[in-house]
C-alpha positions as CSV (number, residue, x, y, z in Angstrom):
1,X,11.8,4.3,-9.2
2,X,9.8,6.9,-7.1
3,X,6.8,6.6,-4.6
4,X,6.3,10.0,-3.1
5,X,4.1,9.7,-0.1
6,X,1.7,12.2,1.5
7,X,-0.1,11.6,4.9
8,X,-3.6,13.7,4.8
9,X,-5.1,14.9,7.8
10,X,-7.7,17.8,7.6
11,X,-5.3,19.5,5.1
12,X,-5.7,21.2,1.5
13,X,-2.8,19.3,-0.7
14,X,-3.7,19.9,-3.7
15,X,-0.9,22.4,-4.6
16,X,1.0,20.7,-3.2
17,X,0.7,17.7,-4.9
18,X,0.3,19.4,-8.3
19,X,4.0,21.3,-7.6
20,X,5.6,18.0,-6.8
21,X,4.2,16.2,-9.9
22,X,5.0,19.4,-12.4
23,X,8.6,18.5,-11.0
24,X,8.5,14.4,-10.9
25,X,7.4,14.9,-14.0
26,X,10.1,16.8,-15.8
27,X,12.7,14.3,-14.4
28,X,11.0,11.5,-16.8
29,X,11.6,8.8,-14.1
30,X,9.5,6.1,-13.0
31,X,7.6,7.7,-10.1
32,X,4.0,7.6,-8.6
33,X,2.4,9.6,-5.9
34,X,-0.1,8.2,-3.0
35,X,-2.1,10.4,-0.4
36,X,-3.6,8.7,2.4
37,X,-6.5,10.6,3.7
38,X,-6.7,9.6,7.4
39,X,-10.3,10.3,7.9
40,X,-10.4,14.0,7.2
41,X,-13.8,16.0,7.1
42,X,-16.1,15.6,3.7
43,X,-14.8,19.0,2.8
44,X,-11.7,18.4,2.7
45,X,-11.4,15.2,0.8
46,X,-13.9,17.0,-1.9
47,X,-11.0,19.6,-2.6
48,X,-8.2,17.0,-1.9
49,X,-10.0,14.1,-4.4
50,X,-9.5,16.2,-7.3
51,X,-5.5,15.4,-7.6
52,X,-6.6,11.7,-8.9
53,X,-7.0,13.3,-12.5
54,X,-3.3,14.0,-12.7
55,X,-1.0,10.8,-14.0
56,X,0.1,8.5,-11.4
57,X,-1.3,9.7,-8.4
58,X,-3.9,8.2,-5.9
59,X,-5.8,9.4,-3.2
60,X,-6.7,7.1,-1.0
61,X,-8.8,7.5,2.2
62,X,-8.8,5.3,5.3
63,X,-11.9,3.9,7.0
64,X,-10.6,5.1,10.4
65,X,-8.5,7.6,12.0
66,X,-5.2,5.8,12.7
67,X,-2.7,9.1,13.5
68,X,0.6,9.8,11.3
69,X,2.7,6.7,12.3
70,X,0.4,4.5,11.3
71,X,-0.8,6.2,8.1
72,X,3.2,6.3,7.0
73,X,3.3,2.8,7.3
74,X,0.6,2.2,5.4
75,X,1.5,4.3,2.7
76,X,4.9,2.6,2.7
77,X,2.7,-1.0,1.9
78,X,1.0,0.7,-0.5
79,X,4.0,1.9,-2.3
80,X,5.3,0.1,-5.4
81,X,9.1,1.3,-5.5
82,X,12.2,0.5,-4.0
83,X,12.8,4.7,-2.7
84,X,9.9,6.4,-1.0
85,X,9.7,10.2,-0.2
86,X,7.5,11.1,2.6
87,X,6.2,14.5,3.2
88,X,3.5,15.7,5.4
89,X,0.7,17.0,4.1
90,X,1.0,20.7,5.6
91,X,3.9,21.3,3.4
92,X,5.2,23.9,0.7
93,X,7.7,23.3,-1.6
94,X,10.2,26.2,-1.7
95,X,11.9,26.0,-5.2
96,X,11.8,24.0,-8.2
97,X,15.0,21.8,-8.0
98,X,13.0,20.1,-4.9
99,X,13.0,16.5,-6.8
100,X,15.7,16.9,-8.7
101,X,18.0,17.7,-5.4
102,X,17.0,14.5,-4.1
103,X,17.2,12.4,-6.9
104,X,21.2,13.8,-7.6
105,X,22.0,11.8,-3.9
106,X,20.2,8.9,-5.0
107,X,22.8,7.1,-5.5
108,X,25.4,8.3,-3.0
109,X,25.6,5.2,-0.8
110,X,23.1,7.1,1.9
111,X,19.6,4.7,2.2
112,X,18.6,7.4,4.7
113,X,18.4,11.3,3.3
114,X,17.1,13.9,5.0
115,X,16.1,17.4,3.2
116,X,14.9,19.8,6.1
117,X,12.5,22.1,7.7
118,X,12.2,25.6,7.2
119,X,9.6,28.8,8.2
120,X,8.4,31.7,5.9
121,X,10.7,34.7,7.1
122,X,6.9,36.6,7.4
123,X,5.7,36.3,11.3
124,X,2.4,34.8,11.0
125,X,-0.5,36.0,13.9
126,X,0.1,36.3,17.5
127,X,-1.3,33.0,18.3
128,X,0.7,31.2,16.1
129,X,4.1,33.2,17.1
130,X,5.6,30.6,19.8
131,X,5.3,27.8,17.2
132,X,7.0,29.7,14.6
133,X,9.7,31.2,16.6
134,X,10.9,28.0,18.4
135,X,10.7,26.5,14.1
136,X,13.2,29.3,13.1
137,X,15.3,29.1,16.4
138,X,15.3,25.5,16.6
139,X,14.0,23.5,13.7
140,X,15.4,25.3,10.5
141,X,18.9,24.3,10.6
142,X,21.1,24.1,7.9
143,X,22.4,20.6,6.3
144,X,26.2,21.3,7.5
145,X,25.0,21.4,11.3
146,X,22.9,18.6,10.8
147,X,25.5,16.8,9.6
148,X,27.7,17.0,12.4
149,X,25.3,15.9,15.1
150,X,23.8,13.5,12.4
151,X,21.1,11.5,14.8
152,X,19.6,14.5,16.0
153,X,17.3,16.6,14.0
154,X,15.6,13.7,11.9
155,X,11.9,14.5,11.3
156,X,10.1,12.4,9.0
157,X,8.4,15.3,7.8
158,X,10.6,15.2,4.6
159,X,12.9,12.4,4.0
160,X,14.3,10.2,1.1
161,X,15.2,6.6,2.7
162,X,15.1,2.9,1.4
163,X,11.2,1.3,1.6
164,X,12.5,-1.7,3.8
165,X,14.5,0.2,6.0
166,X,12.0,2.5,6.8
167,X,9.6,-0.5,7.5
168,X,12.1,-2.4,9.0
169,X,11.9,-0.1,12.0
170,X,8.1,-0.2,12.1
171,X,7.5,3.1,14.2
172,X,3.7,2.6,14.2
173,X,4.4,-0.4,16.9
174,X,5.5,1.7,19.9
175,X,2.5,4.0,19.9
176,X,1.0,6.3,17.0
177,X,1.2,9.7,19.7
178,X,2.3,13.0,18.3
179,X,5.9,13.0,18.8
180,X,6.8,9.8,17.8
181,X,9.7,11.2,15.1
182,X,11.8,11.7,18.4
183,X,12.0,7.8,18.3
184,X,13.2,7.4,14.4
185,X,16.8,9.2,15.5
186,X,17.6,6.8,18.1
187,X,16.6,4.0,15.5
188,X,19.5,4.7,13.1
189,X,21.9,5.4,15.7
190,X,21.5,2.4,17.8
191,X,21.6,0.2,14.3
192,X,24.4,2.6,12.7
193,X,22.2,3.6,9.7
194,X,24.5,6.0,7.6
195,X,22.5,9.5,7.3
196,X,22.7,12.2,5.3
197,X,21.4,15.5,5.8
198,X,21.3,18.2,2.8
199,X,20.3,21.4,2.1
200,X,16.8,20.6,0.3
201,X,14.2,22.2,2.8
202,X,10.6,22.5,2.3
203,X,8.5,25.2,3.8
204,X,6.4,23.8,7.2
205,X,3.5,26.1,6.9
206,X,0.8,24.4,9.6
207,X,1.6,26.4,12.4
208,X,-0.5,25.5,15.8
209,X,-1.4,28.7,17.7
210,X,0.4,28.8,21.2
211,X,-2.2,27.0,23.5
212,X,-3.1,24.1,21.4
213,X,1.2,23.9,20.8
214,X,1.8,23.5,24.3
215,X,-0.7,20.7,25.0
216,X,0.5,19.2,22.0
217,X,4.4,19.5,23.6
218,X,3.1,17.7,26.6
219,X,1.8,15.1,25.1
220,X,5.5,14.8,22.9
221,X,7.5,15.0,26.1
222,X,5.5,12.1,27.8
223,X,6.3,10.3,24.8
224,X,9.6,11.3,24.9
225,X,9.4,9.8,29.1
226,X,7.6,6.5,28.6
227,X,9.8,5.5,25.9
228,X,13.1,6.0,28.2
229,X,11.3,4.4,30.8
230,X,10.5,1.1,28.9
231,X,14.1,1.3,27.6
232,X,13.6,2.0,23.8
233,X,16.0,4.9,23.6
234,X,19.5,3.6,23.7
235,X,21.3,5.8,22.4
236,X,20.1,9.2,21.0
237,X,21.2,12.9,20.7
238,X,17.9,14.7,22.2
239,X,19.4,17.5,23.9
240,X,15.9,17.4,26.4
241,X,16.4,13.8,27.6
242,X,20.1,14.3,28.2
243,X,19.2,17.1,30.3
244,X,16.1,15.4,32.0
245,X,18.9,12.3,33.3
246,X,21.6,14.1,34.3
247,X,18.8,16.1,37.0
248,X,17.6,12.8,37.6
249,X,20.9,11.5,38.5
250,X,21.9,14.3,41.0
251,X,18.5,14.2,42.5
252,X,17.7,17.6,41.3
253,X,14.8,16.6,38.8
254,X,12.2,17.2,42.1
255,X,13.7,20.9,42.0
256,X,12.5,20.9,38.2
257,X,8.9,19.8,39.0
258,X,8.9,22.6,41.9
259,X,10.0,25.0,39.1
260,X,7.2,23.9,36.7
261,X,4.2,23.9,39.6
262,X,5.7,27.4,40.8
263,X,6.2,29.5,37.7
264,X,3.7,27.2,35.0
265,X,1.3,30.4,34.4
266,X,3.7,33.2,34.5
267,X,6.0,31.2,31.9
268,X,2.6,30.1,30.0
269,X,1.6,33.8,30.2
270,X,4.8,34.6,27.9
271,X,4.9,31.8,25.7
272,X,1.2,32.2,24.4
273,X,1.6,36.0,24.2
274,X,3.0,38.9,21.8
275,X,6.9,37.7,22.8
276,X,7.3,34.4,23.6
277,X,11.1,33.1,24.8
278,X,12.3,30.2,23.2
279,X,14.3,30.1,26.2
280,X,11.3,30.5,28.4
281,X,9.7,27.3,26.1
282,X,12.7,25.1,26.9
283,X,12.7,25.6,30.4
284,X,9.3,24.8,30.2
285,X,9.6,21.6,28.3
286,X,12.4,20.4,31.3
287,X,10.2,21.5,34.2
288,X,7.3,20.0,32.5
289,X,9.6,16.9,32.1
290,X,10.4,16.7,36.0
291,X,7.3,17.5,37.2
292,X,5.4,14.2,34.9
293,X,8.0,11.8,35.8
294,X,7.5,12.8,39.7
295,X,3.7,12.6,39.2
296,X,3.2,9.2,37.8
């Protein structure tokens, strides 16, 4: 009935995986679980490997390292059932009606469910305080506001959806960068997938510290560029792109990219220290946007 799906990347999952089968379990369905180890170090498969002694769960390593969009897809041709549940491996599951949550909208006419993100209410270190911040402010948001703007938040992170749907879009084929989820919300919308969003959030615990978060927004806003630019984002709701066009289309996006060359280290200076803005972060990410698109 089941295939619960785990993409492994340098990442302890064994709690994880034992939580979601104590609860897969209980619901005496028809379910398996597969991890896909996408080349981690020896250490970490050691620890991870041990999860193959519980009932109807495989971990599986690949022979390269592919990146997340391509290890999802994989894991979806792995999978034997008709409903697949991915998660991402730096995950924690924050009560025990998880499953059960999920399978009560099974059959509600949705092939698409999403369950949520959320952030432990405990600040973790300084150099982790800009990811976790913008994940409270922007990220953990509850299933009634997703519901309304229903394209928009629509992470793969944790989601119920139909095995052929999911590889009907094949997300691995337009590039396997970090940041490719922006590309899965457009997807539905421009093929009017029904969605539903519900309250049934798990807890995102691998937080990049500051430095390493802002390369890595880079690289998701490039994405984010270089797919408009080729013309795969027809219709979307990301609030960043909708900005990025309308400056573009009063010839003010050159006023951006002055912004970002001008102020980059004083607004890098707050966003990797003690009290980073979010504000601060999304100017960042617009500037950023501006100043990439006049530089290619």
């Amino acid at each position: 009935m089941l295939s619960i799906l785990i993409p492994v990347y340098n990442y302890n999952i064994v709690d994880l995986v034992r939580n979601i089968h104590e609860q897969v379990t209980l619901t005496q369905k028809e379910f398996e679980i597969i991890c896909l180890d996408d080349k981690s170090n020896k250490d970490i498969i050691k620890r991870n490997e041990s999860v193959n002694s519980l009932d109807n769960v495989s971990y599986r390593e690949s022979k390269d390292n592919n990146g997340i969009a391509i290890t999802r897809q994989h894991l979806c041709d792995f999978a034997r059932y008709d409903w697949i549940l991915l998660i991402d491996a730096d995950m924690e599951l924050k009560d025990h009606a998880f499953i059960s949550n999920y399978l009560s909208v099974i059959n509600s006419g949705f092939d698409v469910i999403f369950g949520g993100i959320c952030y432990k209410t405990s600040k973790p270190d300084t150099n982790s305080l800009l990811r976790w911040k913008y994940g409270k402010k922007c990220e953990e948001v509850s299933a009634k506001k997703r519901n309304i703007r229903p394209y928009k938040v629509t992470s793969a992170a944790n989601i119920l959806i139909k095995k052929a749907l999911y590889k009907q879009f094949s997300l691995d084929s337009v590039g396997n960068s970090y940041g490719m989820d922006i590309f899965f919300g457009p997807q539905l919308k421009l093929n009017k997938v029904p969605v539903l969003h519900i309250d049934n959030a798990i807890y995102h615990l691998g937080l990049e510290n500051s430095k390493k978060y802002l390369k890595k927004t880079e690289f998701a806003v490039n994405t984010l560029l270089n797919l408009h630019r080729k013309d795969k984002i027809k219709l979307h709701e990301n609030d960043l792109l909708l900005k990025f066009t309308l400056l573009k289309s009063i010839k003010l996006n050159f006023l951006g990219s002055l912004f970002f060359k001008w102020f980059r280290s004083y607004m890098e200076k707050n966003l990797e220290g003690r009290y980073p803005v979010i504000t601060i972060f999304q100017l960042y990410k617009i500037s950023y946007m501006c100043y990439s698109d006049l530089r290619d």
